[in-house]
C-alpha positions in Angstrom: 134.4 58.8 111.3 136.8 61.6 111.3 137.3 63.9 114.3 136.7 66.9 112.1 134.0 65.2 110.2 132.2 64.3 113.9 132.6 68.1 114.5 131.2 69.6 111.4 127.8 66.9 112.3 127.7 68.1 115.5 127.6 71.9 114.4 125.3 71.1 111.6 123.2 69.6 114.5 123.0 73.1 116.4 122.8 75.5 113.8 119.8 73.3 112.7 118.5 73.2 116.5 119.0 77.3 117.0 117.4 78.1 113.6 114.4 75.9 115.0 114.4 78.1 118.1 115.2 81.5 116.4 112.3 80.5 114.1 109.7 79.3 116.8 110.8 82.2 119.1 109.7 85.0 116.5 106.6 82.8 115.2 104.9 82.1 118.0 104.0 85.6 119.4 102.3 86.0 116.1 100.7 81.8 116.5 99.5 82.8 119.5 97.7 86.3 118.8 95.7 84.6 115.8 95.0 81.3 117.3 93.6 82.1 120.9 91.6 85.4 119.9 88.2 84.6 120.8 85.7 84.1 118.1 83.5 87.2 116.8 79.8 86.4 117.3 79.0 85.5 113.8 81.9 82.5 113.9 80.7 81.5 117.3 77.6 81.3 116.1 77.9 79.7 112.8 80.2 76.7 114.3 77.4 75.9 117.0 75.0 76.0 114.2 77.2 73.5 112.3 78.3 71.4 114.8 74.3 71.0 116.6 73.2 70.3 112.6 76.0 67.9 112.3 75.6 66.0 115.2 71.6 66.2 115.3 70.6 66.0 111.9 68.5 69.0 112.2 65.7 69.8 110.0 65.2 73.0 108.1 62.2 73.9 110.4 64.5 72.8 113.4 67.3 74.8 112.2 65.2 77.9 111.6 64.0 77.9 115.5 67.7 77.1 117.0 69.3 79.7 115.0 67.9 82.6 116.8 68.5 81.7 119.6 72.3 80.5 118.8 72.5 84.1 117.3 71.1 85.8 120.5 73.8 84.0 123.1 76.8 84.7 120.5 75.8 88.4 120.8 75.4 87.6 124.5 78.4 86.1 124.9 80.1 89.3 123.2 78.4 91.6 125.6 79.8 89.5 128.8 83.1 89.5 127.3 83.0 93.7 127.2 81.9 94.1 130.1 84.2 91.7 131.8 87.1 93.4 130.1 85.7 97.0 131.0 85.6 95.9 134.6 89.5 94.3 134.4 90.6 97.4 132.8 88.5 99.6 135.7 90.2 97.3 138.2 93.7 97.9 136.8 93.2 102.0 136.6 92.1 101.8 140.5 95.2 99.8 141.4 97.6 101.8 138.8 96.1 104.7 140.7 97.3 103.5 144.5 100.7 102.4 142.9 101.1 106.1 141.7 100.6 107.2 144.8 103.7 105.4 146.2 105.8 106.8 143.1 108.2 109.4 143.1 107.8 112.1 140.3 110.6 110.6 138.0 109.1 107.1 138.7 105.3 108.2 137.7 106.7 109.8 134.5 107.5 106.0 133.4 104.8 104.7 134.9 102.3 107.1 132.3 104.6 105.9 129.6 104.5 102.4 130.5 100.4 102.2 130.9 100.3 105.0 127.7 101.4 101.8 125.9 99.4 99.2 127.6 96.1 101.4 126.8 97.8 101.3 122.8 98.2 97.6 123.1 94.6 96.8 124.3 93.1 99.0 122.2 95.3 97.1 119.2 93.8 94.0 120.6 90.3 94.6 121.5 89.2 96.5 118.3 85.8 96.0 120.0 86.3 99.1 122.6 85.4 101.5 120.3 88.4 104.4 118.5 89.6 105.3 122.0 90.5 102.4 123.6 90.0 101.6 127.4 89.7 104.5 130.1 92.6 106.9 130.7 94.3 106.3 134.0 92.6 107.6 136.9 94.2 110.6 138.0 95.5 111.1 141.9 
């Protein structure tokens, strides 16, 4: 094989391997968003339905009585998840409000553009907190 012919494989090889990584790097930000939201209630409660009828051979009578109940703890399950993120977010506004207090004016001016944007971004992700998103930041 030819010196420049070993070259050109070799740079075949990388733009191939840096496409791959360009590709993956602008991919899986989006990947990630769709595949690990949780699931609403209704999905949640559907897939136990169908996995417990799958697995147990339940009978129409049987699946009548379960799927109340599966129904109730997917709604459940949706209430614990707000709540837990209410009290995350209520957590995060007390500690934003001590690290303010350490700030210097020019500093907390980035610091309310920097949790403006956080508050847009979990409001973008958690359609579920209602049109205004989570709490405005304590004030000092």
């Amino acid at each position: 094989m030819s010196n420049s012919r070993t070259i050109r494989v070799i740079l075949y090889a990388v733009l191939i391997f840096l496409a791959g990584a360009v590709t993956g790097a602008l991919l899986t930000p989006w990947l990630c968003r769709e595949s690990f939201r949780p699931p609403e209630p209704k999905q949640l409660s559907a897939h136990m339905l169908k996995h417990l009828h799958e697995e147990l051979h339940l009978s129409d009578e049987q699946l009548m009585k379960i799927k109340p109940l599966v129904e109730k703890t997917g709604a459940d399950l949706e209430t614990i998840r707000r709540e837990t993120l209410r009290k995350v977010l209520d957590r995060l506004a007390q500690t934003n409000k001590q690290v303010s207090a350490v700030l210097t004016p020019e500093q907390k001016v980035q610091f309310d553009k920097m949790e403006a944007e956080h508050r847009k971004r979990i409001h973008e992700h958690h359609h579920f907190l209602g049109p205004h998103g989570p709490p405005p930041p304590i004030e000092p």
